[in-house]
TIRO-2110 file (N, C-alpha, C; in Angstrom, 1 decimal):
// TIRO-2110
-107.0, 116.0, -5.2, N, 1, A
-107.7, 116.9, -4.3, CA, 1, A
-108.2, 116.1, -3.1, C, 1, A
-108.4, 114.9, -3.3, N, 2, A
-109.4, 114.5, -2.3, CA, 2, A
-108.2, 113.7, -1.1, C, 2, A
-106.8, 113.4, -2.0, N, 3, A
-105.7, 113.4, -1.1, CA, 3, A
-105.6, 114.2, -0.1, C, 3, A
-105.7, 115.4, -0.3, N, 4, A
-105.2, 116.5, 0.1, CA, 4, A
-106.5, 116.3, 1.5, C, 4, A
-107.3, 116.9, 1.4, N, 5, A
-108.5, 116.5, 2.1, CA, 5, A
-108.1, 115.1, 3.0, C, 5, A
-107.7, 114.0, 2.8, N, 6, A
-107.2, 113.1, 3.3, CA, 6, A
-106.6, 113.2, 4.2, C, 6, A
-105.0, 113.9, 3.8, N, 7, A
-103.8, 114.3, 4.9, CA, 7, A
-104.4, 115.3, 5.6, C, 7, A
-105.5, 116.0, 5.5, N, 8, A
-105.6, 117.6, 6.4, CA, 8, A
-106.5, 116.8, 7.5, C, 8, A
-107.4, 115.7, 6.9, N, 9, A
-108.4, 115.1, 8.1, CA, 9, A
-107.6, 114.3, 8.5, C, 9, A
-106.1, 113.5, 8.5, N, 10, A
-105.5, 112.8, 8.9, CA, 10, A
-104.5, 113.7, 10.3, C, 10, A
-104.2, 114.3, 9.9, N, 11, A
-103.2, 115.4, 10.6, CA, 11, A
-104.4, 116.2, 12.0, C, 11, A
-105.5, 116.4, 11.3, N, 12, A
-106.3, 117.2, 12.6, CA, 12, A
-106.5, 115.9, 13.5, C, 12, A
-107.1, 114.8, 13.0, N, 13, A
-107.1, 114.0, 13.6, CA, 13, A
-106.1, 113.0, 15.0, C, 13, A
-104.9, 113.4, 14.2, N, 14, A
-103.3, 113.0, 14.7, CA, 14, A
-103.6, 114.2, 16.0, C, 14, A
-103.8, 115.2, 15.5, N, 15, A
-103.6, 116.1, 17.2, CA, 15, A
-104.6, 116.5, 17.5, C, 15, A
-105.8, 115.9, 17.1, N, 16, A
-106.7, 115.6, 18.6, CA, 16, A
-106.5, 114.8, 19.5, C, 16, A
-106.3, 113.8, 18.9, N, 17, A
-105.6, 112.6, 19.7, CA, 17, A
-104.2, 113.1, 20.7, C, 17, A
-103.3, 113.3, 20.2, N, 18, A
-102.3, 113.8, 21.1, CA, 18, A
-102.8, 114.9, 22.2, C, 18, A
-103.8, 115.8, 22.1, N, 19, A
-104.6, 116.6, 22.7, CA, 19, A
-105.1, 116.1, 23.9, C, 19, A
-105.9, 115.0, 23.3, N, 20, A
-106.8, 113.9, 24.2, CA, 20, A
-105.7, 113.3, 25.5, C, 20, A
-104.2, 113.0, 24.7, N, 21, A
-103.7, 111.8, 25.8, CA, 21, A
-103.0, 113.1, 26.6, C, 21, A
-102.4, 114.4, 26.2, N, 22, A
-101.9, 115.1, 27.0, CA, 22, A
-102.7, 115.5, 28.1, C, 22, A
-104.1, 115.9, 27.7, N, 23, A
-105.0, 116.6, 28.7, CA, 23, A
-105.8, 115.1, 29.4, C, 23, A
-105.9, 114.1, 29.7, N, 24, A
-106.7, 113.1, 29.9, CA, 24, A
-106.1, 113.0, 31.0, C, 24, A
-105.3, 113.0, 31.7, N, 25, A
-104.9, 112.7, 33.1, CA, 25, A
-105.6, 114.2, 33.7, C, 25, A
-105.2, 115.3, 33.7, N, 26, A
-105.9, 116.5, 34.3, CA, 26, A
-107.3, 116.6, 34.2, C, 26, A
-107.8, 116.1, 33.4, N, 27, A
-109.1, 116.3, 33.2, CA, 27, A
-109.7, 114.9, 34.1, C, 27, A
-109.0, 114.3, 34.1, N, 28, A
-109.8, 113.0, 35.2, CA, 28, A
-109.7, 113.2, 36.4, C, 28, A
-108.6, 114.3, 37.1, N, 29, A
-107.7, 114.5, 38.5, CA, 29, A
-109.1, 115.2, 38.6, C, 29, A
-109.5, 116.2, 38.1, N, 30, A
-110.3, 117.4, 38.2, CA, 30, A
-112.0, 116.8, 38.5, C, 30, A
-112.4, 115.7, 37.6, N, 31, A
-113.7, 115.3, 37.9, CA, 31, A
-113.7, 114.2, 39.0, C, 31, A
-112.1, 113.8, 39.2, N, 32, A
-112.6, 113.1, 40.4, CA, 32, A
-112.7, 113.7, 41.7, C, 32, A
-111.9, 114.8, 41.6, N, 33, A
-111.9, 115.8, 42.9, CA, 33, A
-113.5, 116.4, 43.3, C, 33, A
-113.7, 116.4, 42.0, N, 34, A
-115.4, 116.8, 42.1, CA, 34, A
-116.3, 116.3, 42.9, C, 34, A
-116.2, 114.8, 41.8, N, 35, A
-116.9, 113.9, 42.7, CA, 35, A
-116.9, 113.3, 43.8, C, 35, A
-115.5, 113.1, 44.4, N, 36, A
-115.2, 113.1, 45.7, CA, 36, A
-115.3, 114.3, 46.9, C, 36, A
-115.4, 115.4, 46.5, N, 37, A
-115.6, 116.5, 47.2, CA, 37, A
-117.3, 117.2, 47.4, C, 37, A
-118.0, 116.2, 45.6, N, 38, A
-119.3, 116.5, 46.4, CA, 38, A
-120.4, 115.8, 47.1, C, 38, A
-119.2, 114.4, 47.5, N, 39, A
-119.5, 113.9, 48.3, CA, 39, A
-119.5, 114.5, 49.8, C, 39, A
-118.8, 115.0, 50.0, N, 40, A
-118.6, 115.7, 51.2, CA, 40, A
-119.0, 117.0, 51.5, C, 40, A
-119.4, 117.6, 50.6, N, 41, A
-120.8, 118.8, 50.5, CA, 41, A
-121.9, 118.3, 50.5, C, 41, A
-122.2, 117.2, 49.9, N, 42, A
-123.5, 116.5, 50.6, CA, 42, A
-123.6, 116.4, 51.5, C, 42, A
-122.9, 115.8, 52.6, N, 43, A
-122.9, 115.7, 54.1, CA, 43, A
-123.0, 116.9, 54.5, C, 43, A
-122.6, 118.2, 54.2, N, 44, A
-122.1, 119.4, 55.2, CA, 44, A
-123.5, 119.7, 54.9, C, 44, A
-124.4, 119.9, 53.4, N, 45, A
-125.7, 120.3, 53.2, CA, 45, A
-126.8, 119.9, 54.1, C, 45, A
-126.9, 118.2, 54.5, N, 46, A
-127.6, 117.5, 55.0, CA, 46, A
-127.2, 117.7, 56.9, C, 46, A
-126.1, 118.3, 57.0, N, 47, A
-126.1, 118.8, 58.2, CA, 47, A
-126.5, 120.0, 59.1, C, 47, A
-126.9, 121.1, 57.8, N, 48, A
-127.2, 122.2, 58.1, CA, 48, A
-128.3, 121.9, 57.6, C, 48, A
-129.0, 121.3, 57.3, N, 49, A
-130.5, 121.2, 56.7, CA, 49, A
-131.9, 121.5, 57.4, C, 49, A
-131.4, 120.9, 58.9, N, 50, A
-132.4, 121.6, 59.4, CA, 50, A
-132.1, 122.6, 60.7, C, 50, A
-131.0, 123.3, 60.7, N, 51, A
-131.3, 124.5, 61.0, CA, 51, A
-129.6, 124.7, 60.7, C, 51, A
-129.1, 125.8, 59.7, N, 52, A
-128.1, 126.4, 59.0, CA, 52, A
-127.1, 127.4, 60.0, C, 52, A
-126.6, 126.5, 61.0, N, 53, A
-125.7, 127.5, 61.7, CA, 53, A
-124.9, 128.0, 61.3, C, 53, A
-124.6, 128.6, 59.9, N, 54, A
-123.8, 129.5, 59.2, CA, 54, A
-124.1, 130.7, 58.9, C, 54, A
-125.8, 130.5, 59.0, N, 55, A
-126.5, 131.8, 58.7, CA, 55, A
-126.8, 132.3, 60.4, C, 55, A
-126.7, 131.5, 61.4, N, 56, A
-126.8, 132.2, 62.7, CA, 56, A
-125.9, 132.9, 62.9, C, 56, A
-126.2, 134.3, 64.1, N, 57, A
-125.3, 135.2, 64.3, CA, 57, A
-125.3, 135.7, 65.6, C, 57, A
-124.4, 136.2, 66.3, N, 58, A
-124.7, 136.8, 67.4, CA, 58, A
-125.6, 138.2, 67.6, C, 58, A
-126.2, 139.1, 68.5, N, 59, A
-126.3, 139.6, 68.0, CA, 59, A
-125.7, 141.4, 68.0, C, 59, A
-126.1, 141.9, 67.1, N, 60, A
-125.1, 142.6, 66.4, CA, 60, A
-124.0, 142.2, 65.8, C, 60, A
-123.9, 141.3, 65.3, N, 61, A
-122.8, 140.3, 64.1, CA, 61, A
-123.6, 140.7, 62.8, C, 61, A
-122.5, 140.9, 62.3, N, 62, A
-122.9, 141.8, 60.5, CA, 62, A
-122.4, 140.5, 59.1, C, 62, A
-123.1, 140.1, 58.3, N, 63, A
-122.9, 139.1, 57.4, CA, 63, A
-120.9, 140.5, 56.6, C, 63, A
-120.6, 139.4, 56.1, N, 64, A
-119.4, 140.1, 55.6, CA, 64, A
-119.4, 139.2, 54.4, C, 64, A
-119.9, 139.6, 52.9, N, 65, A
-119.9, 138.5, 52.3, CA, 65, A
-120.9, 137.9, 51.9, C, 65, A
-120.5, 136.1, 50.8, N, 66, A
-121.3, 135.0, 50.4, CA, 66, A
-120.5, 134.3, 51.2, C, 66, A
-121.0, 133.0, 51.4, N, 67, A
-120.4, 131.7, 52.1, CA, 67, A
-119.3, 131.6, 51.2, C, 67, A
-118.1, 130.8, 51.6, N, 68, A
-117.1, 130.1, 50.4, CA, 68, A
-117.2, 128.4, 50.9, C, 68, A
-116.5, 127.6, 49.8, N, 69, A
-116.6, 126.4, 49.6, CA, 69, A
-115.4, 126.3, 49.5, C, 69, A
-114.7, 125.1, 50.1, N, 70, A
-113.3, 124.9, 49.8, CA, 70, A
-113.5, 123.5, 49.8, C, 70, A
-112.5, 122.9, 48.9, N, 71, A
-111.8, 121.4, 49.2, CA, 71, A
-110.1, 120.6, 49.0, C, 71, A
-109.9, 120.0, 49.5, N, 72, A
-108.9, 119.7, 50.4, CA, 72, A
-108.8, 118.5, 49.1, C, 72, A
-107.9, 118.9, 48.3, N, 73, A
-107.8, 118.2, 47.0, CA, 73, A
-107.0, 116.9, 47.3, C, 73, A
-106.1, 116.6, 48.5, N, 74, A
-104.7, 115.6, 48.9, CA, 74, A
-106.0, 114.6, 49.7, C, 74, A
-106.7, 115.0, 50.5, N, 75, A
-108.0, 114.2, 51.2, CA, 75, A
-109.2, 114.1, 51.4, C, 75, A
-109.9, 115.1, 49.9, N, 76, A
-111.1, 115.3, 49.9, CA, 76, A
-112.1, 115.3, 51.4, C, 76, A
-111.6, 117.0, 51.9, N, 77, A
-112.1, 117.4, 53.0, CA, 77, A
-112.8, 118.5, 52.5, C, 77, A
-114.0, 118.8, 52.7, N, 78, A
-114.8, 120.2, 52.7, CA, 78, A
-115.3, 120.8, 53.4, C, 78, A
-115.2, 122.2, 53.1, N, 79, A
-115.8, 123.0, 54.1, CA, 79, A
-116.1, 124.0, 53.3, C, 79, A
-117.7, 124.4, 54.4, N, 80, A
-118.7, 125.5, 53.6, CA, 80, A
-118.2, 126.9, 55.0, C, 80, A
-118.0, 128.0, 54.8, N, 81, A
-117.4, 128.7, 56.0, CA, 81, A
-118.0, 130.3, 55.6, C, 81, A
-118.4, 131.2, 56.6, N, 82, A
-118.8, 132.5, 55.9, CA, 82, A
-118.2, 133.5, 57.4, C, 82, A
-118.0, 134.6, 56.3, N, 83, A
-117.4, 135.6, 57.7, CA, 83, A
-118.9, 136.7, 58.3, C, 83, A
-118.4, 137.2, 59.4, N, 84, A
-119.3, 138.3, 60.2, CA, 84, A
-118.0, 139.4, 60.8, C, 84, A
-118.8, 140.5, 60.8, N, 85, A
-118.1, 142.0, 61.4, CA, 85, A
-118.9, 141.6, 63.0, C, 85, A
-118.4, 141.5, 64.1, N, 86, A
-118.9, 140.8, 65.3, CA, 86, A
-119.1, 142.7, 65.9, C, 86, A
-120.3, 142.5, 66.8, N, 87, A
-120.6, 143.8, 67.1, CA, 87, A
-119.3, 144.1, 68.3, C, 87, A
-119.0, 145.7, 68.7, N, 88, A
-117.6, 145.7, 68.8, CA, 88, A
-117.4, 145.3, 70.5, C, 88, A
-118.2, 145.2, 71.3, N, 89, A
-117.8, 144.5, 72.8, CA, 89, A
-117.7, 142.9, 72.7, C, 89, A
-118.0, 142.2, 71.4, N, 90, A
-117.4, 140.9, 71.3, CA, 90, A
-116.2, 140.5, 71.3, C, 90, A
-115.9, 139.4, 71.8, N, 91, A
-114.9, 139.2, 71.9, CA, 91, A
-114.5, 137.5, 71.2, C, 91, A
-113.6, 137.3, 71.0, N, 92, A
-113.5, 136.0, 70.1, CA, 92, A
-114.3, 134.8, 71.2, C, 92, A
-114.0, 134.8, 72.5, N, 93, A
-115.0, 134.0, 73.7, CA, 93, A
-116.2, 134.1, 73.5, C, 93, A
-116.7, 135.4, 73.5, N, 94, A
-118.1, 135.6, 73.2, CA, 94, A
-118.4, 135.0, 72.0, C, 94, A
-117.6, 135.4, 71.4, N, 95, A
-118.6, 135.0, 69.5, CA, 95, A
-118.3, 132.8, 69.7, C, 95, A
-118.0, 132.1, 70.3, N, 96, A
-117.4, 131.1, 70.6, CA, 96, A
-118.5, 130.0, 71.2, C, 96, A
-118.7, 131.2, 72.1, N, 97, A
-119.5, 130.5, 73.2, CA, 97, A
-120.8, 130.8, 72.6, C, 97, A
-121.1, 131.8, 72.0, N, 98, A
-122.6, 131.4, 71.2, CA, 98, A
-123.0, 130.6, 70.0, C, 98, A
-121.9, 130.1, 69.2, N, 99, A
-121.8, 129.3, 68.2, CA, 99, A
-122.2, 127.6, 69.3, C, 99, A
-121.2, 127.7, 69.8, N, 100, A
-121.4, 126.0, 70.8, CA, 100, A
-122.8, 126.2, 71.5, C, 100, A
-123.5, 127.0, 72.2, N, 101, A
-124.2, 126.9, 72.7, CA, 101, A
-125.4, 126.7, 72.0, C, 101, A
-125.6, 127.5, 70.3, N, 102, A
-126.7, 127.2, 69.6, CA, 102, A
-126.7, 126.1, 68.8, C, 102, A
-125.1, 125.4, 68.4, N, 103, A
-124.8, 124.2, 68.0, CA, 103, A
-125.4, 123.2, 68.5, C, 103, A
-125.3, 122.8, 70.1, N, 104, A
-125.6, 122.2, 70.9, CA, 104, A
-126.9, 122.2, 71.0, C, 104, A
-127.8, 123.1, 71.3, N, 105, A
-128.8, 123.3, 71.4, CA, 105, A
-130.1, 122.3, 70.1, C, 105, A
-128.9, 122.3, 69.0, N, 106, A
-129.7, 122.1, 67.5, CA, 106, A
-129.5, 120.3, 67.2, C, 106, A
-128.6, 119.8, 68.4, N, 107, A
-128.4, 118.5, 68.5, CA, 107, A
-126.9, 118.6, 68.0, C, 107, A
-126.2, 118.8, 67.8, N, 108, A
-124.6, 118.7, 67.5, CA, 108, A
-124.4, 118.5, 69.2, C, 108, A
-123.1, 117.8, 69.4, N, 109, A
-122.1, 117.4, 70.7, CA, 109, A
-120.3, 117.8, 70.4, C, 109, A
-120.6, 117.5, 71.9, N, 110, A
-118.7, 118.0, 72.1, CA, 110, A
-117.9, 116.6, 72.2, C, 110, A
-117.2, 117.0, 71.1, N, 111, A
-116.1, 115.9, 71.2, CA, 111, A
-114.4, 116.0, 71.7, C, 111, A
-113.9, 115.2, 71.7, N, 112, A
-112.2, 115.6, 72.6, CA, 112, A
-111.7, 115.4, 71.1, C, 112, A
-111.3, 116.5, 70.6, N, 113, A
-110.4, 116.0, 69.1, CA, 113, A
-109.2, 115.0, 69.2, C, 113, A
-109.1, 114.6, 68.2, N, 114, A
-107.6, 113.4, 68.0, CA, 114, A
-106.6, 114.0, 68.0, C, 114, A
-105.2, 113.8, 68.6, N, 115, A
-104.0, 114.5, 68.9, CA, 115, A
-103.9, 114.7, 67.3, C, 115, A
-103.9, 114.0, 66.4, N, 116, A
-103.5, 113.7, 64.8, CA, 116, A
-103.8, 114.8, 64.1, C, 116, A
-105.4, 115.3, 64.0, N, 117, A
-105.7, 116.4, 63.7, CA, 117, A
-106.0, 118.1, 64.0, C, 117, A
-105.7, 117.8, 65.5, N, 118, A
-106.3, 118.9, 66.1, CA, 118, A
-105.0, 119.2, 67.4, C, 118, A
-105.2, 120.1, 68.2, N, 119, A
-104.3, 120.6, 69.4, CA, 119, A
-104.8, 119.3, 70.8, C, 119, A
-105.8, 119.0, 70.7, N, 120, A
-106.8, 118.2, 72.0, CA, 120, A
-107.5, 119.3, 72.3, C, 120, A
-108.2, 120.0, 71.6, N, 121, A
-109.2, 121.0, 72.2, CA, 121, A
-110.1, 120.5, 71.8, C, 121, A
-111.5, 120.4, 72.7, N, 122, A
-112.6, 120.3, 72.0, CA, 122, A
-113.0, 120.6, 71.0, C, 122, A
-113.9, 119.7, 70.4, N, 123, A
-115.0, 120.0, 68.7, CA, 123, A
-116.5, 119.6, 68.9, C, 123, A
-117.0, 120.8, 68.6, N, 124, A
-118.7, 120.7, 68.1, CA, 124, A
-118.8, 120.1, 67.3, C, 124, A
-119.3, 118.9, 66.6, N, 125, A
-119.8, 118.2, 65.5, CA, 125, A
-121.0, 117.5, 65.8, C, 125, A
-121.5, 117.4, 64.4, N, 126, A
-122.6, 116.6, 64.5, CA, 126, A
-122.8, 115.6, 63.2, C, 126, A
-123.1, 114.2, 64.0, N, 127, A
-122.9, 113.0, 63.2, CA, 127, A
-124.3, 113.1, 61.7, C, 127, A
-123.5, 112.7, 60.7, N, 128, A
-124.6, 112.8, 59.4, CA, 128, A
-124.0, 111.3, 58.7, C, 128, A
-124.7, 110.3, 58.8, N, 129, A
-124.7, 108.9, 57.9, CA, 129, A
-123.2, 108.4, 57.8, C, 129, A
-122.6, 108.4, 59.7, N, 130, A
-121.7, 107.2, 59.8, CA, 130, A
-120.3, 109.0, 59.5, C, 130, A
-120.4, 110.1, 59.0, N, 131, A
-119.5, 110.3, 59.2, CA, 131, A
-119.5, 111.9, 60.0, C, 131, A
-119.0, 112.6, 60.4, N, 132, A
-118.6, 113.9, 61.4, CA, 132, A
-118.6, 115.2, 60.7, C, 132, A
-119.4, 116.2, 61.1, N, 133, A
-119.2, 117.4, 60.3, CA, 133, A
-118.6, 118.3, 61.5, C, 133, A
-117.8, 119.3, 61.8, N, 134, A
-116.8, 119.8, 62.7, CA, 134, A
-117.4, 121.0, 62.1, C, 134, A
-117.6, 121.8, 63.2, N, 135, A
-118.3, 123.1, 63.7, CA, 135, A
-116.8, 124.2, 63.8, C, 135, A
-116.5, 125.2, 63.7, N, 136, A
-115.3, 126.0, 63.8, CA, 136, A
-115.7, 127.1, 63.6, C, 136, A
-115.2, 127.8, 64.6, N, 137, A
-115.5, 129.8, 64.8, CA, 137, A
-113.7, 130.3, 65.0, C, 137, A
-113.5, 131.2, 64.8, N, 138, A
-111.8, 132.1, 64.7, CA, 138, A
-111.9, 133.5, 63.9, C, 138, A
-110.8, 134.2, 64.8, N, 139, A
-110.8, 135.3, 63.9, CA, 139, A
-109.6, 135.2, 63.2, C, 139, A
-109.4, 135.1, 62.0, N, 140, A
-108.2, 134.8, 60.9, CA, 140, A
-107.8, 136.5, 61.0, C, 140, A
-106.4, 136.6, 61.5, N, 141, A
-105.4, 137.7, 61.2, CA, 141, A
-105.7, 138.8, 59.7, C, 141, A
-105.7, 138.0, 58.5, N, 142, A
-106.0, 138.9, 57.6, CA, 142, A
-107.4, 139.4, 57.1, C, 142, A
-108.5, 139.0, 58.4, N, 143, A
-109.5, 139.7, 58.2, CA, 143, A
-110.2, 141.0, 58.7, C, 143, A
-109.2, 141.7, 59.7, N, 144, A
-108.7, 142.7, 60.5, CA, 144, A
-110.0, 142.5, 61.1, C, 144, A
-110.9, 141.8, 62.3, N, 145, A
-111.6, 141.8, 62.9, CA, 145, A
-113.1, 141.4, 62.8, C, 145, A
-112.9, 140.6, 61.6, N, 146, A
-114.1, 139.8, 61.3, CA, 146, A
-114.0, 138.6, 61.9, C, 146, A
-115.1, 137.6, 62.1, N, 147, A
-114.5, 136.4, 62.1, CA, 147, A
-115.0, 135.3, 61.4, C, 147, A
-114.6, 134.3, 60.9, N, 148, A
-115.2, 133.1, 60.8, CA, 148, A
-116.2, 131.7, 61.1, C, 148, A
-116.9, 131.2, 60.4, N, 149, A
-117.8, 130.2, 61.3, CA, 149, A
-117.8, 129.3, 59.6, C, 149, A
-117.0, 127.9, 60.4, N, 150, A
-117.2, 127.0, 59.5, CA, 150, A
-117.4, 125.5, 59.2, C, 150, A
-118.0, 125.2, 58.8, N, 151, A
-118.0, 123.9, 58.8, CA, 151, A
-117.9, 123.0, 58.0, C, 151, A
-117.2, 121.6, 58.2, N, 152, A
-116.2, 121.5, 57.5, CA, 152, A
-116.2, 119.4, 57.9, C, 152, A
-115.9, 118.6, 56.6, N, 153, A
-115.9, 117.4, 57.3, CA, 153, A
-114.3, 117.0, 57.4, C, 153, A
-113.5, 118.0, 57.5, N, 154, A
-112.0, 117.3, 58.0, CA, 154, A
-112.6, 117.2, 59.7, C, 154, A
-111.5, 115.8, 59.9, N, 155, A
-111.9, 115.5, 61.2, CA, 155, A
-111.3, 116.1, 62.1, C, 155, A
-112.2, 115.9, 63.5, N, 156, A
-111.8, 115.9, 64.3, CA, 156, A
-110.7, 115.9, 65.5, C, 156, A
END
């Protein structure tokens, strides 16, 4: 009997182990993405810390939503981004030019983006401990007229 008991604790044991080495690569990809991505929500938190230009709006701009969080799993890039229903004489200029204007205003500057990352259009960012948080307003196509405001430490 106590054989028996033996082989059954020998055998569960056999495939936990096989368990362990199959899942042990995905489970390490996963906590390092973590960790490396909440490094870079630290930065975006400590950027909006003292005054949260995500929660600014123009006015008559309608919250649409919670904020979302994304990361950029190939370069551990993040961004915190939230949509608004923009009141209806705005126009993507207008909703644009008030985002830069109260960016600027809060200490953020304009930068010439790098051909690498960007078109060469200008970027609102504001420096947080040696690295760039990038300011971004657009109306995405499949939000039929809302728009976006996000920020994000892919560069410039």
């Amino acid at each position: 009997m106590k054989k028996a008991y033996l082989v059954v604790l020998a055998v569960v044991f056999a495939f936990l182990a096989v368990i362990g080495v199959v899942t042990f690569p995905a489970f390490s990809y996963v906590i390092g993405n973590r960790s490396e991505c909440g490094e870079e929500y630290n930065i975006i938190d400590k950027a909006l810390a003292s005054f949260d230009i995500l929660d600014a709006r123009p006015p008559g701009a309608v919250p649409r939503g919670e904020r979302d969080s994304s990361c950029d799993t190939d370069d551990y890039f993040a961004s915190v981004s939230r949509s608004y229903r923009p009141a209806q004489q705005q126009t993507l200029e207008d909703v644009q030019s008030y985002y830069r204007a109260i960016a600027l205003q809060q200490g953020w500057k304009v930068v010439v983006s790098s051909e690498e990352f960007s078109d060469g259009e200008d970027c609102v960012v504001k420096d947080i401990e040696g690295s760039q948080v990038n300011l971004s307003v657009w109306f995405p196509p499949e939000t039929k007229g809302d728009y976006r405001v996000s920020v994000s430490t892919w560069p410039c």
